[in-house]
N, C-alpha and C positions, 0 to 999 in steps of 0.2 A: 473585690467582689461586691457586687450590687447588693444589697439587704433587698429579702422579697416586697418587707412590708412597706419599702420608700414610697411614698407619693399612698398611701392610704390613709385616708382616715380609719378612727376606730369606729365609728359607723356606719360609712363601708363597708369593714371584713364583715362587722355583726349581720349586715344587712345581707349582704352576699350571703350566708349561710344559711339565715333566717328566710331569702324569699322562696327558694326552692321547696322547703316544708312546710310556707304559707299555704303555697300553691298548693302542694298535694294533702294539706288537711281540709282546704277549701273543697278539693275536689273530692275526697270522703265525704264530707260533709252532705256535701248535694245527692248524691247518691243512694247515702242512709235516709236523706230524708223522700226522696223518692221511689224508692223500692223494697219499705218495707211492710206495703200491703201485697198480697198477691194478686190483685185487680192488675196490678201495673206490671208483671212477673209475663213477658211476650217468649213465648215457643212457637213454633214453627206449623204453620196451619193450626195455631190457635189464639190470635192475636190478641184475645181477653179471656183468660180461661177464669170466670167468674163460679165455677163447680157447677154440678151437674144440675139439668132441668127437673123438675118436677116429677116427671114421668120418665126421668132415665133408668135405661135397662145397667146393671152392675156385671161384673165381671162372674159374677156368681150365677146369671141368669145365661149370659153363654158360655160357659166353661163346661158344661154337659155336650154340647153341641160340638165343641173339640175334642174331647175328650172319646164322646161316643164315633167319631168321624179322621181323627185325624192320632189323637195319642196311643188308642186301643191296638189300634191296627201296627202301629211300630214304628210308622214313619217318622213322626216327631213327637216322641213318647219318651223323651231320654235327653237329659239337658246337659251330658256329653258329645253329641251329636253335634255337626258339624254346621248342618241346616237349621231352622225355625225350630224350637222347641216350644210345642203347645201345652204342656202340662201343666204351665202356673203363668199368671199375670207378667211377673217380672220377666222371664223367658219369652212371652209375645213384645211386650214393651220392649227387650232389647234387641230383638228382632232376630236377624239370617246376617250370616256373613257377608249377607250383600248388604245388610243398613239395616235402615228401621221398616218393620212393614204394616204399623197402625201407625199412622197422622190424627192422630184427635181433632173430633168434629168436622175430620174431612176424609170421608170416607170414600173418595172417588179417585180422592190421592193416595189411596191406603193399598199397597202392593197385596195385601191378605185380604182386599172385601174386590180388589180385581182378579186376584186371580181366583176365590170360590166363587165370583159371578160371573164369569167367563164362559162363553161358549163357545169357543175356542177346545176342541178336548185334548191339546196337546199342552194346554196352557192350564187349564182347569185344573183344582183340587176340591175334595182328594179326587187324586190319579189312580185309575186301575179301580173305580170305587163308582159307585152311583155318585150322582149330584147331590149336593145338599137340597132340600126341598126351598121352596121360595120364601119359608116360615120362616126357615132357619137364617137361611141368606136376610131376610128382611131386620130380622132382629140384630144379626153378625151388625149389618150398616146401621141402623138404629144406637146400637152401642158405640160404634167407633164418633158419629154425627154427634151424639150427647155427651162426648169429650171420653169416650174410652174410662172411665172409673173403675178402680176396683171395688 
Protein backbone atom coordinates (compact mmCIF):
# COMPACT_ATOMS: atom_id res chain seq x y z
CA UNK A 1 0.00 0.00 0.00
CA UNK A 2 1.06 3.53 -0.98
CA UNK A 3 1.68 5.86 2.25
CA UNK A 4 -0.61 9.00 1.55
CA UNK A 5 2.22 11.25 2.62
CA UNK A 6 4.85 9.79 -0.48
CA UNK A 7 6.00 12.58 -2.63
CA UNK A 8 5.20 15.56 0.03
CA UNK A 9 7.09 17.72 1.47
CA UNK A 10 6.34 18.87 4.89
CA UNK A 11 5.64 22.33 3.63
CA UNK A 12 3.45 21.16 1.32
CA UNK A 13 0.90 19.49 3.71
CA UNK A 14 1.65 22.81 6.08
CA UNK A 15 0.99 24.89 3.25
CA UNK A 16 -2.00 22.91 1.96
CA UNK A 17 -3.86 23.46 5.23
CA UNK A 18 -2.58 26.85 5.96
CA UNK A 19 -3.79 28.50 2.43
CA UNK A 20 -7.40 27.73 2.58
CA UNK A 21 -7.55 29.77 6.22
CA UNK A 22 -5.12 32.52 4.65
CA UNK A 23 -7.78 32.91 2.30
CA UNK A 24 -10.74 33.19 4.41
CA UNK A 25 -9.07 35.38 7.22
CA UNK A 26 -7.97 37.72 4.39
CA UNK A 27 -11.44 37.78 3.35
CA UNK A 28 -12.85 38.69 6.99
CA UNK A 29 -10.46 40.85 7.21
CA UNK A 30 -11.50 43.18 4.25
CA UNK A 31 -14.99 43.14 5.07
CA UNK A 32 -14.55 44.25 8.83
CA UNK A 33 -12.60 46.66 7.56
CA UNK A 34 -15.21 47.97 5.13
CA UNK A 35 -18.40 47.62 6.78
CA UNK A 36 -18.19 48.73 9.91
CA UNK A 37 -19.35 52.17 9.43
CA UNK A 38 -23.05 52.33 8.60
CA UNK A 39 -22.47 54.91 5.64
CA UNK A 40 -21.30 51.76 3.74
CA UNK A 41 -24.32 49.43 5.27
CA UNK A 42 -26.61 49.29 1.30
CA UNK A 43 -30.46 48.19 1.68
CA UNK A 44 -32.65 48.14 -0.76
CA UNK A 45 -34.07 51.68 -2.12
CA UNK A 46 -31.55 53.07 0.19
CA UNK A 47 -28.30 52.85 -1.10
CA UNK A 48 -26.67 55.37 1.60
CA UNK A 49 -28.77 55.31 4.52
CA UNK A 50 -26.66 58.21 6.10
CA UNK A 51 -29.88 58.89 9.03
CA UNK A 52 -32.50 60.99 8.86
CA UNK A 53 -32.48 64.79 7.23
CA UNK A 54 -32.94 67.58 9.33
CA UNK A 55 -36.38 68.07 8.90
CA UNK A 56 -37.50 64.33 9.06
CA UNK A 57 -40.98 63.49 10.02
CA UNK A 58 -40.40 60.28 12.92
CA UNK A 59 -42.56 57.55 13.11
CA UNK A 60 -44.21 59.10 16.09
CA UNK A 61 -45.34 62.09 13.91
CA UNK A 62 -47.40 59.35 11.68
CA UNK A 63 -48.34 56.77 13.83
CA UNK A 64 -51.73 58.86 14.84
CA UNK A 65 -52.62 58.94 11.20
CA UNK A 66 -52.59 55.00 11.29
CA UNK A 67 -53.67 54.59 14.12
CA UNK A 68 -56.75 57.07 13.82
CA UNK A 69 -57.33 55.50 10.07
CA UNK A 70 -56.33 52.16 9.79
CA UNK A 71 -55.73 50.34 13.45
CA UNK A 72 -59.06 51.85 15.21
CA UNK A 73 -61.14 50.69 12.70
CA UNK A 74 -59.93 46.70 13.12
CA UNK A 75 -58.45 46.33 9.95
CA UNK A 76 -54.95 46.08 10.92
CA UNK A 77 -55.02 46.77 14.59
CA UNK A 78 -53.98 43.26 15.69
CA UNK A 79 -50.23 41.93 15.02
CA UNK A 80 -51.92 38.38 14.93
CA UNK A 81 -53.49 39.17 11.82
CA UNK A 82 -52.67 37.93 8.72
CA UNK A 83 -52.31 41.19 6.74
CA UNK A 84 -50.22 44.60 7.50
CA UNK A 85 -50.39 45.40 11.03
CA UNK A 86 -50.25 49.11 11.73
CA UNK A 87 -50.11 49.48 15.22
CA UNK A 88 -46.23 49.75 15.77
CA UNK A 89 -43.11 50.57 13.55
CA UNK A 90 -41.74 47.04 13.74
CA UNK A 91 -45.14 45.49 12.33
CA UNK A 92 -45.14 48.40 9.13
CA UNK A 93 -41.41 47.59 8.70
CA UNK A 94 -42.01 44.03 8.45
CA UNK A 95 -44.70 44.39 6.32
CA UNK A 96 -47.99 41.89 4.71
CA UNK A 97 -47.56 38.66 3.77
CA UNK A 98 -46.88 39.85 0.56
CA UNK A 99 -43.35 41.42 1.56
CA UNK A 100 -42.18 44.66 2.76
CA UNK A 101 -44.55 47.66 2.13
CA UNK A 102 -42.21 50.85 3.10
CA UNK A 103 -38.94 51.14 0.98
CA UNK A 104 -37.14 53.80 2.88
CA UNK A 105 -36.53 57.01 0.97
CA UNK A 106 -38.54 55.65 -1.83
CA UNK A 107 -41.83 56.18 -1.34
CA UNK A 108 -43.16 55.59 -4.91
CA UNK A 109 -41.86 52.16 -4.46
CA UNK A 110 -43.49 51.88 -1.25
CA UNK A 111 -46.84 49.44 -1.67
CA UNK A 112 -48.40 51.46 1.72
CA UNK A 113 -47.77 55.35 0.19
CA UNK A 114 -49.40 53.50 -3.36
CA UNK A 115 -51.94 52.20 -2.11
CA UNK A 116 -53.31 55.31 0.58
CA UNK A 117 -52.48 57.45 -2.62
CA UNK A 118 -54.51 55.68 -5.01
CA UNK A 119 -57.37 56.64 -6.80
CA UNK A 120 -58.09 53.67 -7.74
CA UNK A 121 -61.20 52.85 -4.98
CA UNK A 122 -60.80 49.31 -5.32
CA UNK A 123 -57.07 49.62 -4.70
CA UNK A 124 -57.14 52.56 -2.08
CA UNK A 125 -56.85 52.45 1.69
CA UNK A 126 -58.40 52.52 4.08
CA UNK A 127 -61.21 50.73 2.11
CA UNK A 128 -64.82 51.26 3.07
CA UNK A 129 -63.34 54.63 4.69
CA UNK A 130 -62.95 58.23 3.45
CA UNK A 131 -59.45 59.06 1.94
CA UNK A 132 -56.85 60.07 4.00
CA UNK A 133 -56.62 63.84 3.43
CA UNK A 134 -53.67 65.19 1.21
CA UNK A 135 -51.98 66.43 4.70
CA UNK A 136 -51.93 63.12 5.73
CA UNK A 137 -50.85 61.41 2.45
CA UNK A 138 -48.17 64.13 2.21
CA UNK A 139 -46.55 63.53 5.52
CA UNK A 140 -47.16 59.22 5.11
CA UNK A 141 -44.56 60.10 1.86
CA UNK A 142 -42.45 62.64 3.58
CA UNK A 143 -41.60 59.91 6.17
CA UNK A 144 -41.14 56.97 4.01
CA UNK A 145 -38.63 59.67 1.39
CA UNK A 146 -36.72 60.79 4.77
CA UNK A 147 -35.76 57.02 5.22
CA UNK A 148 -38.82 55.82 7.23
CA UNK A 149 -37.19 56.45 11.02
CA UNK A 150 -38.68 55.50 14.02
Amino acid sequence: MRNLHEGHSSSGRIWSLLAPMTALLFIIAIQWAGCTDKEYIISPGNPVDSGPSPNALHYTDVKPIFDANCVISGCHGSPNQKNLFLGSYVGIMTGSIDGPVVIPRNSAGSLLYQRISSSDILLRMPQFSPPLSAGQIDSIKKWIDDGAFE
